[in-house]
N, C-alpha and C positions, 0 to 999 in steps of 0.2 A: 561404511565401515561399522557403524554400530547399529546397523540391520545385523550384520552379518556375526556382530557378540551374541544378539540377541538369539539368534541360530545358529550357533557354532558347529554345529554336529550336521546341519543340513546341505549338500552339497550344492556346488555353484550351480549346476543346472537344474535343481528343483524350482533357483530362482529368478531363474530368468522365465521372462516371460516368452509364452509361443506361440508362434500362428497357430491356429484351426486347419488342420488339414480337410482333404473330403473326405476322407474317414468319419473323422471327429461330425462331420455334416450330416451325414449318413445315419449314424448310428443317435444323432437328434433327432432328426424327423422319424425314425422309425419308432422311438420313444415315444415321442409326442403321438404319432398315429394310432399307438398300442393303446396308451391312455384314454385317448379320442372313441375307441372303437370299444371300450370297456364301461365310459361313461354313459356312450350311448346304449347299449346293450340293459343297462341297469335302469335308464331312463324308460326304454321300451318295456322292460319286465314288470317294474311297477306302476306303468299305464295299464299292463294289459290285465292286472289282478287288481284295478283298485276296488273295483266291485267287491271283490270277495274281501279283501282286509277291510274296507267300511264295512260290508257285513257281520265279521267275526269282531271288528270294535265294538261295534253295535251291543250284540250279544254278550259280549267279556263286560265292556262300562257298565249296561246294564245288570249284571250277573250280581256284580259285587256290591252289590247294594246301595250305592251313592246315585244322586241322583245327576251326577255331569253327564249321563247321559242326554240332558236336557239340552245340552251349548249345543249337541250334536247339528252343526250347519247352520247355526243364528245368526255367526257372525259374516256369513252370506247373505248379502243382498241380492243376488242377481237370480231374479225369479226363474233364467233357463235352469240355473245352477238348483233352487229348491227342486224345484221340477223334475229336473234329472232324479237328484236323491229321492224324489217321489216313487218314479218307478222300483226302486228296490222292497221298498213297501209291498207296492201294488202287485208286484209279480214276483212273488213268494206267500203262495196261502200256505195255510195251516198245518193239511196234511196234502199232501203229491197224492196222483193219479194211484200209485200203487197203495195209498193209505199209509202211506209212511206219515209222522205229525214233529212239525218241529218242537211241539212242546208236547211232554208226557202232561197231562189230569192230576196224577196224583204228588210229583214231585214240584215244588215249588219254584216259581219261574216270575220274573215281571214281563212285563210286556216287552217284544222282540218283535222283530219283522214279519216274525212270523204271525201276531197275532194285532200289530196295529197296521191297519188299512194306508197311511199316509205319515211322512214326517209330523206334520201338525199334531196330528191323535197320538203318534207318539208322546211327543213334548207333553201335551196336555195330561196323559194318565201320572205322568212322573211331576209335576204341578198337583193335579186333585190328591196324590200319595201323599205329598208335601202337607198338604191342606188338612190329611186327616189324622196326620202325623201331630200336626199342633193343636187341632181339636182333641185327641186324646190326650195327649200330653195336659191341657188345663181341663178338660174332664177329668183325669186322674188327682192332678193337684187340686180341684174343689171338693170331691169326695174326700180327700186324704180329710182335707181342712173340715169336713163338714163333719166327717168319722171321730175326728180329735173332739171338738165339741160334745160334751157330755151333754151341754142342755140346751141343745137341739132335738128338739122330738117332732120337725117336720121331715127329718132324711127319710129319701124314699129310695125302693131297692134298683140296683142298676138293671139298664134293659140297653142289653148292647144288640143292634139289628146288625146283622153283616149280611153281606151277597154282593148282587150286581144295580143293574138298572133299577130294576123293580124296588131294591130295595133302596134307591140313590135317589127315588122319586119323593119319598119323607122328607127330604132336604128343600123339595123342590128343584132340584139340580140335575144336569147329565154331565157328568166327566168332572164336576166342580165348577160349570158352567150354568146360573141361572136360566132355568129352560122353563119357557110361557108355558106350554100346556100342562107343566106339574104345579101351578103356582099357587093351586088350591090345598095341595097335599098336605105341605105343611101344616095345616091348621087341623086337620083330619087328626095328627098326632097330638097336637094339643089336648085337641079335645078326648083323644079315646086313649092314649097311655099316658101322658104327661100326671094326667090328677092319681095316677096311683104308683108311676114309676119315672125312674130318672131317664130320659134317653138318650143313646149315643148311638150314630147313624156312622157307617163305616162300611162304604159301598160306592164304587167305579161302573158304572155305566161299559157294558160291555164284557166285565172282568169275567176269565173262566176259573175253574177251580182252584188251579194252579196260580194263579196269580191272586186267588184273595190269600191262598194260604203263604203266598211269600209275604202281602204286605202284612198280617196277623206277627209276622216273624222277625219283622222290619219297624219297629216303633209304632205299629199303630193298635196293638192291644199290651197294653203295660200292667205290672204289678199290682197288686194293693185297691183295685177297683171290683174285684169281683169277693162275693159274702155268701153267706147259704141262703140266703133271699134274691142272690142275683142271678138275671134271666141272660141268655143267649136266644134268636132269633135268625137263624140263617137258613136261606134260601139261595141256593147258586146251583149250575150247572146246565142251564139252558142255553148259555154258550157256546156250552162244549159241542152238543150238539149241532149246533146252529154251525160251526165250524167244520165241518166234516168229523169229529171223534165218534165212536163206535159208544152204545150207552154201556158197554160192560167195564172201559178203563173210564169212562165220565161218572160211572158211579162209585168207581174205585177211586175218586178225585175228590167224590163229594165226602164220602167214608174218611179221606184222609184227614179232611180240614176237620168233622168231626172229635174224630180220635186227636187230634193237635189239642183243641180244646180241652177234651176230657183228661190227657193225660199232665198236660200243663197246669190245669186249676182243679184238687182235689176239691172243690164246694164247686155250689152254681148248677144251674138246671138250664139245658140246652133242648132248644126246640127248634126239631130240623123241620121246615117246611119240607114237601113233596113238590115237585117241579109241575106248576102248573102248565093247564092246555096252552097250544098255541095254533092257530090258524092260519101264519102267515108263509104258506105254501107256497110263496112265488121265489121265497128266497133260497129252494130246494135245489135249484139249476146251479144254483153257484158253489154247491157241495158235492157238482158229478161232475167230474168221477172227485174221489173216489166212492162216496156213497150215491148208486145208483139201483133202480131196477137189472133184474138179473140177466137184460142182455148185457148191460155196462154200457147205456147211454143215455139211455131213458132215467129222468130225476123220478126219486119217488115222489109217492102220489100225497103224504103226509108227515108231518114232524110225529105226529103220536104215537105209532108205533113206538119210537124211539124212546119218546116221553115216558109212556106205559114202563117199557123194559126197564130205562133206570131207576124207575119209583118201583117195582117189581125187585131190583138186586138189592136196593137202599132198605128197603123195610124188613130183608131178611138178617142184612148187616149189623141193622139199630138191634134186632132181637139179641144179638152176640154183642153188639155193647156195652144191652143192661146187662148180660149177663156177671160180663166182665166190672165194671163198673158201679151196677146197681139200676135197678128200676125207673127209679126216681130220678137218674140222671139226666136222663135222653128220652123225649119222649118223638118221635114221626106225628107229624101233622101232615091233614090229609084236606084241602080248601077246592081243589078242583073242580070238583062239583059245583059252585058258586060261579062260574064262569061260563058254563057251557047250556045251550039248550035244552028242555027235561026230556025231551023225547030222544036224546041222544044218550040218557042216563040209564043202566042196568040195572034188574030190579031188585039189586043191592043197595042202587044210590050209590054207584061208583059210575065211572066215568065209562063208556064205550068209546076205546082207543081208535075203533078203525072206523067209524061214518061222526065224529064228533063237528060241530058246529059252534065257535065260539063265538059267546057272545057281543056282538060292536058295540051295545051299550055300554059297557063295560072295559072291553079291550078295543078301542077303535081301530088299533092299527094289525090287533089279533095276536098282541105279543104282550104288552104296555099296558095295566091298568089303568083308567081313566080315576077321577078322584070318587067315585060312585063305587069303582071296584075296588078301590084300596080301602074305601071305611068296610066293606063287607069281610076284606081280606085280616083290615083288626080288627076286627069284631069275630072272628074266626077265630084267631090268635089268642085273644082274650077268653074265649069259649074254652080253649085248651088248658089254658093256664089253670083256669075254675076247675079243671075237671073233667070236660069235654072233649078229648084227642079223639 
């Protein structure tokens, strides 16, 4: 009875209770099947893409600047499991058969699948960015401190190096990882910039254009460190090449990071290295297709060519910089020569692109200055600075 106050308005058989017919049976399990047949459907669809959304994670985490691209699969142990993630790496180069490249040269990009070999290399470029992110950061705060100081009169002027390996070797490091055969290098810089400039090294082993001009973008060249006595030293682009891109958007990449600089810091004087020789022709094969000989199977026969042409578009570029710019801005350096055998040198003293032979003394592994070619290569640099480009 006072169920029924409670419901006044509901009729007596709303309340009673009633068997399940086989209707009411029926129209369950058909329920339950629909369910059944919808969960599984979505279970199979995002198995059969997960390739492709780790993929596009990949690239999006990475894009935005943060480095959680790093967690990407740590919290995996299970070496099938790394291993698997491995092949997404491994079987996505750079540019496709058709010359298609998942990274443009000139637009700013970190490292992608498309451009690190393995999860590991990934992790690690996004670790060395970390690395040079805080080495700038207290380079900038020691200058600020040393700039405020009025009677300090040992500041000496900034010499920021950027690029890749070549230039990652100053540190003694490759990826931000203590690497034995550079461990001389170090001291090379001691000895030949340190007594008259300040140095900051800011350089990824492997990095192509695109990717130094993202990190330059991303914390690791700040404010307030650069003066009219401060140098820029960059050399990159030997990557690009090295990766299947064509030298005409590789020079259009090196051009970019340039112009970033000049238009970013109204002072300071920028010295682009020219892409020095390289002899390690065996690594041709892994760039055909799409760069091949012109049946389309055959690797070519040299990097130099290629080398030639981007220091050929780069040197006509830098003329239109000073223009824009100033003179005195930008100057091309030109070291090449310091590497290669003399009978392979034109009787300009330029380099001959198509029978060159680089030297092992030097570059042992025909790409890598050893620490004999890197004091040659500051001493070069230094040459330019005085006056000598």
């Amino acid at each position: 009875a006072t169920f029924a106050m409670v419901l006044p308005n509901f009729p007596e058989s709303a309340r009673e209770k009633r068997e399940p017919t086989l209707d009411d049976t029926n129209r369950t399990i058909t329920s339950n099947k629909n369910i059944f047949i919808f969960v599984f459907l979505v279970l199979c669809v995002t198995a059969a893409s997960f390739n492709y959304f780790e993929k596009l994670w990949i690239l999006k985490s990475s894009s935005s600047g943060s480095s959680s691209g790093i967690i990407y699969g740590s919290a995996i142990n299970n070496n099938g499991y790394i291993n698997q993630r491995d092949t997404t790496f491994q079987n996505t180069p750079m540019c496709n058969s058709s010359g298609e490249c998942g990274e443009d040269p000139h637009i700013p990009s970190p490292r992608t699948v498309y451009s690190a070999k393995t999860k590991k290399q990934y992790e690690m470029w996004w670790e060395a960015h970390a690395k040079l992110k805080r080495s700038a950061t207290e380079y900038a705060e020691r200058r600020r401190n040393s700039n405020s100081n009025t009677t300090n009169s040992d500041s000496k002027p900034a010499m920021i190096l950027i690029g890749d390996s070549i230039t990652e070797e100053w540190l003694g490091t490759s990826m931000g990882k203590y690497h034995e055969p550079w461990k001389d290098i170090p001291q090379i810089m001691q000895d030949l910039f340190v007594p008259r400039y300040d140095p900051l090294v800011l350089a990824i082993g492997g990095d192509q254009t695109q990717h130094l001009l993202w990190r330059l973008q991303h914390g690791e060249l700040l404010d307030g460190i650069v003066q009219d006595d401060s140098l820029f030293i960059m050399l990159i682009g030997t990557n690009n090449i090295g990766s299947g891109s064509l030298p005409e958007p590789t020079a259009r990449g090196v051009i970019a990071v340039a112009e970033y600089i000049l238009q970013r810091f109204d002072t300071g004087r920028l010295l682009l290295l020219q892409l020095l020789p390289r002899g390690d022709n065996q690594r041709l094969k892994n760039i055909c297709p799409p760069q091949c000989q012109d049946d389309g199977t055959t690797p070519l026969e040299s990097f130099m060519p290629y080398v030639r042409k981007v220091n050929d578009i780069t040197k006509g570029e830098v003329q239109k910089l000073q223009t824009i710019h100033g003179q005195e801005r930008i100057d091309l350096v030109d070291c090449g020569s310091l590497f290669v055998k003399e009978n392979d040198l034109e009787g300009t003293g330029s380099v001959n692109m198509q029978t060159v032979h680089v030297k092992k003394n030097l570059m042992p592994d025909f790409l890598h200055p050893n620490a004999k070619g890197q004091r040659l290569l500051a001493q070069c640099i230094l040459d330019c600075i005085d006056g000598s480009c």
